[in-house]
Biopython code that builds the backbone (N, CA, C, O; Angstrom):
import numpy as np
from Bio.PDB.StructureBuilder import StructureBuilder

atoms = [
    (1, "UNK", "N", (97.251, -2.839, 202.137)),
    (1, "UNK", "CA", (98.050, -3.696, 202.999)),
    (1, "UNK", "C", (97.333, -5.009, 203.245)),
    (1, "UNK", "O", (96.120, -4.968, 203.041)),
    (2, "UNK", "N", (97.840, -6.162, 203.642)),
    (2, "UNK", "CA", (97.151, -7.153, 203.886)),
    (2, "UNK", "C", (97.180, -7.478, 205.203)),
    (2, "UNK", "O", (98.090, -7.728, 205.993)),
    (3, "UNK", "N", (95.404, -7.394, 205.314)),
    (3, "UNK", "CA", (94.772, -7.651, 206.738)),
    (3, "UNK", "C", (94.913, -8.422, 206.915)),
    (3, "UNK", "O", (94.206, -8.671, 207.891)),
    (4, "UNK", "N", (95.695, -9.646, 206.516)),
    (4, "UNK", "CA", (96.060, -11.413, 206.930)),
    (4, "UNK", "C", (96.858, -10.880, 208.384)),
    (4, "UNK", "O", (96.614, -11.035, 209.581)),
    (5, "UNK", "N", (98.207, -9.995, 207.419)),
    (5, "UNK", "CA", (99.367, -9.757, 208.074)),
    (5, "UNK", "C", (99.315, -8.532, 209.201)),
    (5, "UNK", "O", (100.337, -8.485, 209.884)),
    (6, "UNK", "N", (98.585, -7.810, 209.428)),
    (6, "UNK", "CA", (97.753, -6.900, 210.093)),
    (6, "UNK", "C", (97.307, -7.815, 211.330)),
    (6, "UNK", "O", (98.109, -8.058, 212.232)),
    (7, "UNK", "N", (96.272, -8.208, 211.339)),
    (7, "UNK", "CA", (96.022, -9.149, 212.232)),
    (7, "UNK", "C", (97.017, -10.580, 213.131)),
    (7, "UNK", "O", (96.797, -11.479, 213.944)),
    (8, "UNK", "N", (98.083, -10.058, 212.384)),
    (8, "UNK", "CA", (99.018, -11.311, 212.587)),
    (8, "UNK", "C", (99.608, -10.510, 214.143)),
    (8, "UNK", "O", (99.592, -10.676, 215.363)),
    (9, "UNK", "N", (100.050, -9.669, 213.204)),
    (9, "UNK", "CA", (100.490, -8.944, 214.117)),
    (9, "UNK", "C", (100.055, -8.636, 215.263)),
    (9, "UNK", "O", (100.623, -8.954, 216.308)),
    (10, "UNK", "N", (98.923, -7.936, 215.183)),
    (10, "UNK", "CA", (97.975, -7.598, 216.318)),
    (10, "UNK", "C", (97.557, -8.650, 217.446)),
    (10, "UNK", "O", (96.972, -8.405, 218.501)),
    (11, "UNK", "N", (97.826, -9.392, 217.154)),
    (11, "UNK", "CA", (97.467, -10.568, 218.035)),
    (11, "UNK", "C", (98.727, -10.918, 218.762)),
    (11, "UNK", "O", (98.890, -10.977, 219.981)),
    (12, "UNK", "N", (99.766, -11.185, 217.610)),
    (12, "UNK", "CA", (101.047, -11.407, 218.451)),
    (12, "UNK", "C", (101.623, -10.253, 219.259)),
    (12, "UNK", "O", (102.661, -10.578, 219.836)),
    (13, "UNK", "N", (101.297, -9.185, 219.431)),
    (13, "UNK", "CA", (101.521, -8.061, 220.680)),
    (13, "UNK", "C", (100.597, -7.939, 221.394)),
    (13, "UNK", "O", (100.744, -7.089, 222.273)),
    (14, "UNK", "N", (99.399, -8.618, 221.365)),
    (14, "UNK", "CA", (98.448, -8.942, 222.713)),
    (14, "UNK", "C", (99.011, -10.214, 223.432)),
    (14, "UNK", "O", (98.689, -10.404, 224.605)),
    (15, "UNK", "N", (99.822, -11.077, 222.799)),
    (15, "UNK", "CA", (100.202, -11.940, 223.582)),
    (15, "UNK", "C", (102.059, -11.967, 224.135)),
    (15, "UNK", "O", (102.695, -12.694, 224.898)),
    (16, "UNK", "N", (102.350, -10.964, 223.417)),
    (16, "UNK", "CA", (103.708, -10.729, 224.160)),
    (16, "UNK", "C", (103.313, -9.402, 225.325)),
    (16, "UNK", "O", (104.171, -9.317, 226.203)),
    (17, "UNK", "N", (102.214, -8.424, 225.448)),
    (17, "UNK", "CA", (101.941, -7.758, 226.470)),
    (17, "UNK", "C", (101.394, -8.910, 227.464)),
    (17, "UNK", "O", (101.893, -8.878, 228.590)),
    (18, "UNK", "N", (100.514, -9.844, 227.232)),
    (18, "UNK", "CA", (100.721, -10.711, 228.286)),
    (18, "UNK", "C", (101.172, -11.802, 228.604)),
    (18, "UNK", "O", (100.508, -12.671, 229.169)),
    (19, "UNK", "N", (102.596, -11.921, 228.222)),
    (19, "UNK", "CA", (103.535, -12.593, 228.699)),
    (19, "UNK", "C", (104.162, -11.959, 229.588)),
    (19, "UNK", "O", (104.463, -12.503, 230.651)),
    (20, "UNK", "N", (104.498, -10.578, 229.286)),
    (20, "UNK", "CA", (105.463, -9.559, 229.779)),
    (20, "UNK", "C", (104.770, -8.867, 231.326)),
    (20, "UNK", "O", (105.442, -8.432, 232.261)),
    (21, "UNK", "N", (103.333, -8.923, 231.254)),
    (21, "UNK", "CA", (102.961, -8.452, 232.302)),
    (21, "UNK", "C", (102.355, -9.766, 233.910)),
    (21, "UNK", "O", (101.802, -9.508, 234.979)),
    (22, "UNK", "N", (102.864, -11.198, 233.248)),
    (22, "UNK", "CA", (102.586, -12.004, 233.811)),
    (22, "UNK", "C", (104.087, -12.796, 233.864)),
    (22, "UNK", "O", (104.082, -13.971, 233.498)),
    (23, "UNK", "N", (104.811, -12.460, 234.113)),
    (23, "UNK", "CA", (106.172, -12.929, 233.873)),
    (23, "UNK", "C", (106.280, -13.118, 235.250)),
    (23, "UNK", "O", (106.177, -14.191, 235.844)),
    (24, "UNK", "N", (106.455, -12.218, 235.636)),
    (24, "UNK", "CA", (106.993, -12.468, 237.521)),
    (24, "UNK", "C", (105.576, -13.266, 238.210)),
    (24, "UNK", "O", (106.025, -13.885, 239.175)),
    (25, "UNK", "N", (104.035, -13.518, 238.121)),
    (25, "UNK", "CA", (103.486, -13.706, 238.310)),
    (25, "UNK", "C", (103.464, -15.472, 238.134)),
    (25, "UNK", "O", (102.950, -15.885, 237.094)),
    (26, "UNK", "N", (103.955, -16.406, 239.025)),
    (26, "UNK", "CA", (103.682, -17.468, 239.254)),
    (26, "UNK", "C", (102.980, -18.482, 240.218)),
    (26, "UNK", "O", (102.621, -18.140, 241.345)),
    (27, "UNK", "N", (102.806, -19.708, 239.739)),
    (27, "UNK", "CA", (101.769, -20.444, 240.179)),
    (27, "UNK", "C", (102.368, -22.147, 240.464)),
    (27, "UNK", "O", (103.014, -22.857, 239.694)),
    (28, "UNK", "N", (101.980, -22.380, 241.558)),
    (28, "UNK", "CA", (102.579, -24.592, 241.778)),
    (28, "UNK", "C", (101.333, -24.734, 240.740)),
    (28, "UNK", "O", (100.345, -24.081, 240.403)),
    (29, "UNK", "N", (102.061, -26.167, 240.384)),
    (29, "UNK", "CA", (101.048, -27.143, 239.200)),
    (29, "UNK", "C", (101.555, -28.549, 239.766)),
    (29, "UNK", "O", (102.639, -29.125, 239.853)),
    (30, "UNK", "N", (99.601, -28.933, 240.268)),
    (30, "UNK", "CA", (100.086, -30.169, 240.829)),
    (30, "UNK", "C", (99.602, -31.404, 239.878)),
    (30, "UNK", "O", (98.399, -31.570, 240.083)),
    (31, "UNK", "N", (100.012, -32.175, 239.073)),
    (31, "UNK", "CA", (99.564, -33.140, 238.228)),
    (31, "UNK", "C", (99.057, -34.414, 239.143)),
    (31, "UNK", "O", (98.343, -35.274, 238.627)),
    (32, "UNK", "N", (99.375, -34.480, 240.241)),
    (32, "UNK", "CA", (99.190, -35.514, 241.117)),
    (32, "UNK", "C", (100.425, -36.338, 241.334)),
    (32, "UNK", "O", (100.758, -36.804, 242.424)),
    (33, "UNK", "N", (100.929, -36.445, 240.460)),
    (33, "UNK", "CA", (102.166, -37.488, 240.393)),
    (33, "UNK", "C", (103.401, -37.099, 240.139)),
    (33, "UNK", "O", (104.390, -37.807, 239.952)),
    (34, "UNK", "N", (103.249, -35.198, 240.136)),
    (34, "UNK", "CA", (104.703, -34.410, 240.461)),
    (34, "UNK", "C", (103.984, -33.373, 240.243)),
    (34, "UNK", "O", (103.049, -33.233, 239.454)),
    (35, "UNK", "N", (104.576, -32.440, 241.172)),
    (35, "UNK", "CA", (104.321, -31.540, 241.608)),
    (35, "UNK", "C", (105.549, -29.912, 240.641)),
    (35, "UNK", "O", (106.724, -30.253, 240.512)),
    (36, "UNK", "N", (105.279, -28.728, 240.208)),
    (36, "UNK", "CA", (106.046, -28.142, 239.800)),
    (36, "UNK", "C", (105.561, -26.578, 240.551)),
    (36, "UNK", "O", (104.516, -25.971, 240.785)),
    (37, "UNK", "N", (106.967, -26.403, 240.734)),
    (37, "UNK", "CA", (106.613, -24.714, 241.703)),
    (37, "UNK", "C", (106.969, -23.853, 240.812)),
    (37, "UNK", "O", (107.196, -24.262, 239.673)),
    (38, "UNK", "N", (107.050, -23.005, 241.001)),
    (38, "UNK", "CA", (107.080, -21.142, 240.422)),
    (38, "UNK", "C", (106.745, -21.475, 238.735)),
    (38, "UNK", "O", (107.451, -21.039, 237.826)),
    (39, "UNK", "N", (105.736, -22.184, 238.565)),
    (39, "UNK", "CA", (105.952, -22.203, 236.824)),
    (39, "UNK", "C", (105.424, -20.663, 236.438)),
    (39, "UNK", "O", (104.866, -20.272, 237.463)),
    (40, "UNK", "N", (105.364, -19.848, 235.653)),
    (40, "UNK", "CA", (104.608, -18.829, 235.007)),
    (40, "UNK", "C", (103.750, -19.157, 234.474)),
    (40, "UNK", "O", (103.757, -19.973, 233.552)),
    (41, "UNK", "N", (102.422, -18.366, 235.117)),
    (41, "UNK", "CA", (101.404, -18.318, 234.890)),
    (41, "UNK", "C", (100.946, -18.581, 233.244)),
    (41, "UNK", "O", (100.033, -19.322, 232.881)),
    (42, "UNK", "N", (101.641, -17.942, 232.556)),
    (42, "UNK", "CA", (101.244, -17.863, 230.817)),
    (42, "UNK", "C", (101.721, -19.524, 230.415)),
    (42, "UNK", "O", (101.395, -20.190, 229.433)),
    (43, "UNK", "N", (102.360, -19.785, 231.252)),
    (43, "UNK", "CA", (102.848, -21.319, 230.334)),
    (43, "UNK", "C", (101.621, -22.128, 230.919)),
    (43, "UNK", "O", (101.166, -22.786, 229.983)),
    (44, "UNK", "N", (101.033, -22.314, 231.853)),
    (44, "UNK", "CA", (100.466, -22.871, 232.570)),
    (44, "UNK", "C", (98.723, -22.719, 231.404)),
    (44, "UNK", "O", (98.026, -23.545, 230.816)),
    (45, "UNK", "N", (98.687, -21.550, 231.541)),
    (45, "UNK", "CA", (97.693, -20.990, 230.415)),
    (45, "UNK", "C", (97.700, -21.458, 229.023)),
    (45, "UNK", "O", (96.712, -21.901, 228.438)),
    (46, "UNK", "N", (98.853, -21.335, 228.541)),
    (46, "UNK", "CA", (98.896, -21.564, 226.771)),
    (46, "UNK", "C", (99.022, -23.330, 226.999)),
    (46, "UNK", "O", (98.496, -23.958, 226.080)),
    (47, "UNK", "N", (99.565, -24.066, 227.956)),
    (47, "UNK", "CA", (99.630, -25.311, 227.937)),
    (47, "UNK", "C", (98.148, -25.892, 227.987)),
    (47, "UNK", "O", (97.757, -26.868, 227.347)),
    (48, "UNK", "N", (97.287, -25.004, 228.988)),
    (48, "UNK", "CA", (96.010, -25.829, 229.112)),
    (48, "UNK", "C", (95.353, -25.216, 227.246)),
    (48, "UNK", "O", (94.765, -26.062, 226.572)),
    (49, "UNK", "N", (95.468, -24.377, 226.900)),
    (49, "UNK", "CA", (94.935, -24.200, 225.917)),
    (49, "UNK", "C", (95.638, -24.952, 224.958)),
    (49, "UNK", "O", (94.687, -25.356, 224.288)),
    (50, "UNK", "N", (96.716, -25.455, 224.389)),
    (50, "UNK", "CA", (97.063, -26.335, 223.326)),
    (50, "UNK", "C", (96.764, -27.824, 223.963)),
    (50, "UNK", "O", (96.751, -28.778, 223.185)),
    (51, "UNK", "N", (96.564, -28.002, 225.131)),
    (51, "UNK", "CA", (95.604, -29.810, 225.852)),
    (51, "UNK", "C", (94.508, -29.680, 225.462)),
    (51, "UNK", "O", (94.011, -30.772, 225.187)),
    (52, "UNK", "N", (93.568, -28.472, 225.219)),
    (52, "UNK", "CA", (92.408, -28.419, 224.925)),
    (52, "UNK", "C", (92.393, -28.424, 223.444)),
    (52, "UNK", "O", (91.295, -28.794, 223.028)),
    (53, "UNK", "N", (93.366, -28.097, 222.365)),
    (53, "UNK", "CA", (93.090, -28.333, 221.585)),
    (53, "UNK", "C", (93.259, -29.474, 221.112)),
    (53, "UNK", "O", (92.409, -29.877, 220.319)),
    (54, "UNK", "N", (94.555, -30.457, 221.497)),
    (54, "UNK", "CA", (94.583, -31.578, 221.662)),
    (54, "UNK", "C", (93.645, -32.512, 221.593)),
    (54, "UNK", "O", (93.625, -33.384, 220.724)),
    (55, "UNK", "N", (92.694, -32.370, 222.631)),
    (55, "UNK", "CA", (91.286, -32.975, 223.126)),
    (55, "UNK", "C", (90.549, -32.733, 221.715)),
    (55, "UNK", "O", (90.358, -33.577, 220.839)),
    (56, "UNK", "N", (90.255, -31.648, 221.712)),
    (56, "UNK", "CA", (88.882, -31.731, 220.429)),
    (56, "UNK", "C", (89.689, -31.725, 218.817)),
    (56, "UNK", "O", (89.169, -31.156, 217.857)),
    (57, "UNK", "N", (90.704, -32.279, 218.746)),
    (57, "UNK", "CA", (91.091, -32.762, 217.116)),
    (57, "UNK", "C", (90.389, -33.988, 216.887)),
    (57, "UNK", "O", (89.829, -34.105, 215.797)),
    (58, "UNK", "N", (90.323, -34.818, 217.622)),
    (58, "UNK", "CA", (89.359, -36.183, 217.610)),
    (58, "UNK", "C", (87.808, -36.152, 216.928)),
    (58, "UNK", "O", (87.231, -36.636, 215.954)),
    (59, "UNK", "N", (87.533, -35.337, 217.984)),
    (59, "UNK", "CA", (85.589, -35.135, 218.077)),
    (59, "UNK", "C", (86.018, -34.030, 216.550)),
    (59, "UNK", "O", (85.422, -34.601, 215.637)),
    (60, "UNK", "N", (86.604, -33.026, 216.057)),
    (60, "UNK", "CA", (86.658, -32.586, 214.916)),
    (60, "UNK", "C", (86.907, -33.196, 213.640)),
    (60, "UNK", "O", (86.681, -32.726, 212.525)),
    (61, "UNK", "N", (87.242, -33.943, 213.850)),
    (61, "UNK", "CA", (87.920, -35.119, 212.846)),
    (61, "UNK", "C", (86.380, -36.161, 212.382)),
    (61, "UNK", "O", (85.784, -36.396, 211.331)),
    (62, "UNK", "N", (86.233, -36.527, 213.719)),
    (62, "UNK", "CA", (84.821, -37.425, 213.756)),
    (62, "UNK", "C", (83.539, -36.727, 213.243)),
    (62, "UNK", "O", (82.600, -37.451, 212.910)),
    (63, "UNK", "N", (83.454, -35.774, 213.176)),
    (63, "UNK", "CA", (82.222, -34.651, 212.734)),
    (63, "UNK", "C", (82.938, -34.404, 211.369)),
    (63, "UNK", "O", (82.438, -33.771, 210.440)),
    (64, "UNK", "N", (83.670, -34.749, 211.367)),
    (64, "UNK", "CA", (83.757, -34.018, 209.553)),
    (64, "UNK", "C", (83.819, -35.189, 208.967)),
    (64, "UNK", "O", (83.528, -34.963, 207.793)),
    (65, "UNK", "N", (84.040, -36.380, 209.105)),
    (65, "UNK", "CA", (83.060, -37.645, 208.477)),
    (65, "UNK", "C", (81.944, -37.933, 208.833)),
    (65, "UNK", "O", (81.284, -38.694, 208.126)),
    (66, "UNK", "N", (81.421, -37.423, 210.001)),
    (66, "UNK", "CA", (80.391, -37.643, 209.637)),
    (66, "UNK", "C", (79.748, -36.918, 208.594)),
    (66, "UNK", "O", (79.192, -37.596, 207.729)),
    (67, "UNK", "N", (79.703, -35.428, 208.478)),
    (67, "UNK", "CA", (79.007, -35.133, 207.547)),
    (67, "UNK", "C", (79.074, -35.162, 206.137)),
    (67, "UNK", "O", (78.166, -35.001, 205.322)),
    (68, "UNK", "N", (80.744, -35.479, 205.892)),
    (68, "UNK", "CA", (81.250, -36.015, 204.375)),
    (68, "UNK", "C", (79.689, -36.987, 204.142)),
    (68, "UNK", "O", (78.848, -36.714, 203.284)),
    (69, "UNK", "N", (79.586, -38.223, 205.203)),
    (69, "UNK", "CA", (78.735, -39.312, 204.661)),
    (69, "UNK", "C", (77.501, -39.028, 204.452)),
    (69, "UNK", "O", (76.868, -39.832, 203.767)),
    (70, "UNK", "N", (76.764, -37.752, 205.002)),
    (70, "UNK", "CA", (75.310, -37.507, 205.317)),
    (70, "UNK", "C", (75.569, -36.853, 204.116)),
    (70, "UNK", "O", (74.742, -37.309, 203.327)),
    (71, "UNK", "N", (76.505, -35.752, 203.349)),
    (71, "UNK", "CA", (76.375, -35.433, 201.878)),
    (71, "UNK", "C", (76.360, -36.311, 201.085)),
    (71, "UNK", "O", (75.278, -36.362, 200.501)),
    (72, "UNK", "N", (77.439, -37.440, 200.614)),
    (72, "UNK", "CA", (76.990, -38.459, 200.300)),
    (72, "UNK", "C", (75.840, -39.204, 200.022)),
    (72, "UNK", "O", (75.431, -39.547, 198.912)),
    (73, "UNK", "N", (75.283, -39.459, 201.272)),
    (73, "UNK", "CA", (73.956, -39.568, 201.048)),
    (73, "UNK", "C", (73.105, -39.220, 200.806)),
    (73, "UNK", "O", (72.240, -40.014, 200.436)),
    (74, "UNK", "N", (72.868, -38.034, 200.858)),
    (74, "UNK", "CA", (72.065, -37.181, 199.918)),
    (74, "UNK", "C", (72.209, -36.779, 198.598)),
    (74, "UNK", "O", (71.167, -36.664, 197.953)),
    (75, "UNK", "N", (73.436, -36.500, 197.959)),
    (75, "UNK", "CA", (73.159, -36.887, 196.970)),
    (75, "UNK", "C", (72.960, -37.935, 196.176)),
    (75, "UNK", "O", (72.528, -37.861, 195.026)),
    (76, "UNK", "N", (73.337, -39.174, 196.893)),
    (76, "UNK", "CA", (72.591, -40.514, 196.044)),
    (76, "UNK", "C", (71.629, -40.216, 196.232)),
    (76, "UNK", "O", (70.978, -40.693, 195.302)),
    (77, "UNK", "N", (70.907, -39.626, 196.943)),
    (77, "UNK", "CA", (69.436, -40.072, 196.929)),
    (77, "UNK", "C", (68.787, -39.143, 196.388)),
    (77, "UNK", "O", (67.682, -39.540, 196.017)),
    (78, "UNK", "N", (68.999, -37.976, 196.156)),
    (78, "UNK", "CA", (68.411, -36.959, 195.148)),
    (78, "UNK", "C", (69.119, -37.691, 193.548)),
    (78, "UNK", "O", (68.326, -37.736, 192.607)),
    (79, "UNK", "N", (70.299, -38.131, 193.350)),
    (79, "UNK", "CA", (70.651, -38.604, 192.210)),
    (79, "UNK", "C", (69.541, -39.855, 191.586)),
    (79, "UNK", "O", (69.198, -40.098, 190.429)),
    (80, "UNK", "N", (69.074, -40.662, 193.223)),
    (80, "UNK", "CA", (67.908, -41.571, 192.447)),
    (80, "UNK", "C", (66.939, -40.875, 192.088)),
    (80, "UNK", "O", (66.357, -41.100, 191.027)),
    (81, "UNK", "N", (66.576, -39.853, 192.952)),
    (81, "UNK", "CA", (64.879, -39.710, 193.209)),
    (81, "UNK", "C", (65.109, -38.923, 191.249)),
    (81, "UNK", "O", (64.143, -39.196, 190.537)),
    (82, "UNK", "N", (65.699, -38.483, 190.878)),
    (82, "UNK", "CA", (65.659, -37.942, 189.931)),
    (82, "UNK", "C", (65.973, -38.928, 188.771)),
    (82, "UNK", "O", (65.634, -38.508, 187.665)),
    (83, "UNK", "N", (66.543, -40.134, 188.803)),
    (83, "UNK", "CA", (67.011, -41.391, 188.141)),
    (83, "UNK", "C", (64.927, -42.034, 188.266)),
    (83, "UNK", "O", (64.407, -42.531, 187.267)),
    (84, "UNK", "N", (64.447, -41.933, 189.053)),
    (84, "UNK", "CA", (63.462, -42.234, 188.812)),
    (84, "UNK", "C", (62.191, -41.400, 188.444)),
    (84, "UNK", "O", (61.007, -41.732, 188.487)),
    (85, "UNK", "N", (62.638, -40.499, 188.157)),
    (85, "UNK", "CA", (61.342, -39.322, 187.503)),
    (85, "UNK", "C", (62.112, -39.658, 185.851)),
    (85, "UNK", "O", (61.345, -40.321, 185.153)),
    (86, "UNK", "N", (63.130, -39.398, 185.321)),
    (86, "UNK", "CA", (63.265, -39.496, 184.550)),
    (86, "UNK", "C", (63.188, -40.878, 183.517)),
    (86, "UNK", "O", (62.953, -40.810, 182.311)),
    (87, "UNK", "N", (63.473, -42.287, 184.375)),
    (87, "UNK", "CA", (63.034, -43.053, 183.955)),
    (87, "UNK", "C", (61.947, -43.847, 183.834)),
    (87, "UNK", "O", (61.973, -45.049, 183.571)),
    (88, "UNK", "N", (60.777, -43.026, 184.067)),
    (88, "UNK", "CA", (59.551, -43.567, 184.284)),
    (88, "UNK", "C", (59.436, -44.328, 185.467)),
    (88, "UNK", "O", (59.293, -45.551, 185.485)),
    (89, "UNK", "N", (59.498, -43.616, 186.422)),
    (89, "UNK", "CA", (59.123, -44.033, 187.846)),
    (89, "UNK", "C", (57.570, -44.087, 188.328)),
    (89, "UNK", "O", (56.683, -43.584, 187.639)),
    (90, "UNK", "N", (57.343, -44.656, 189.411)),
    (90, "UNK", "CA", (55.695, -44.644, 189.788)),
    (90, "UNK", "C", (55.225, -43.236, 189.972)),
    (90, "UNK", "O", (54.275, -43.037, 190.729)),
    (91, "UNK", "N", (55.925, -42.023, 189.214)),
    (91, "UNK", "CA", (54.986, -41.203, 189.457)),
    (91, "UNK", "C", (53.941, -40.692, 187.788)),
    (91, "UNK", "O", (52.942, -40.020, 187.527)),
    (92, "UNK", "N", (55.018, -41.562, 187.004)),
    (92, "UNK", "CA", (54.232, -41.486, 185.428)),
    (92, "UNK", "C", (53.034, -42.611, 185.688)),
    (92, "UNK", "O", (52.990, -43.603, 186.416)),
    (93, "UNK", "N", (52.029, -41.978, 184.715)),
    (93, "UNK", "CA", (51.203, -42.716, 183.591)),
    (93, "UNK", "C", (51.137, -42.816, 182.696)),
    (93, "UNK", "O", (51.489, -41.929, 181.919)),
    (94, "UNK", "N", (50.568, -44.142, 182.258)),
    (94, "UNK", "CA", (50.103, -44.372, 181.045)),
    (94, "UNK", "C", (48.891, -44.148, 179.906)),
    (94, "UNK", "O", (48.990, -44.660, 178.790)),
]
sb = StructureBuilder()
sb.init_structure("model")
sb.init_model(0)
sb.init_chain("A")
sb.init_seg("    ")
for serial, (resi, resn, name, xyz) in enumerate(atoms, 1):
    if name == "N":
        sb.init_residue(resn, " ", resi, " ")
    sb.init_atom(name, np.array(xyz, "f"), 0.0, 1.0, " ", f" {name:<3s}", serial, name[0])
structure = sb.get_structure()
């Protein structure tokens, strides 16, 4: 069977048991600049968790050029250091 689809699953009935057991369970959400009453707790939850992912697509984005460039750079520079052993660099004699 495929454990992709196994796990798919399994996850999506940990999160419909807690939807289902947090349903009647609500909470006010005050943004400052409007106020919302009886929201359910799980929306309140999965919302701060997709803002949070929101937030770090940036800083993820920014870290994965950076290190594209630091590979980059390393291999030019192993591509020289080896461009200069082979072409008679200062580490041959004569």
């Amino acid at each position: 069977m495929p454990w992709r689809l196994i796990v798919s699953i399994v996850i999506f009935a940990v999160f419909l048991t807690f939807i289902t057991f947090n349903l009647d369970n609500r909470c006010d959400v005050n943004l400052g600049f409007a106020k919302f009453t009886n929201v359910p707790v799980f929306i309140t939850i999965f919302s701060s968790f997709v803002l949070g992912l929101l937030c770090a697509l940036p800083i993820a984005y920014r870290l994965k050029g950076i290190r594209k460039r630091t590979e980059k750079f390393w291999k030019n520079r192993k591509a020289e250091t080896q461009a200069e052993h082979t072409d008679g660099g200062p580490d041959e004699t004569d």
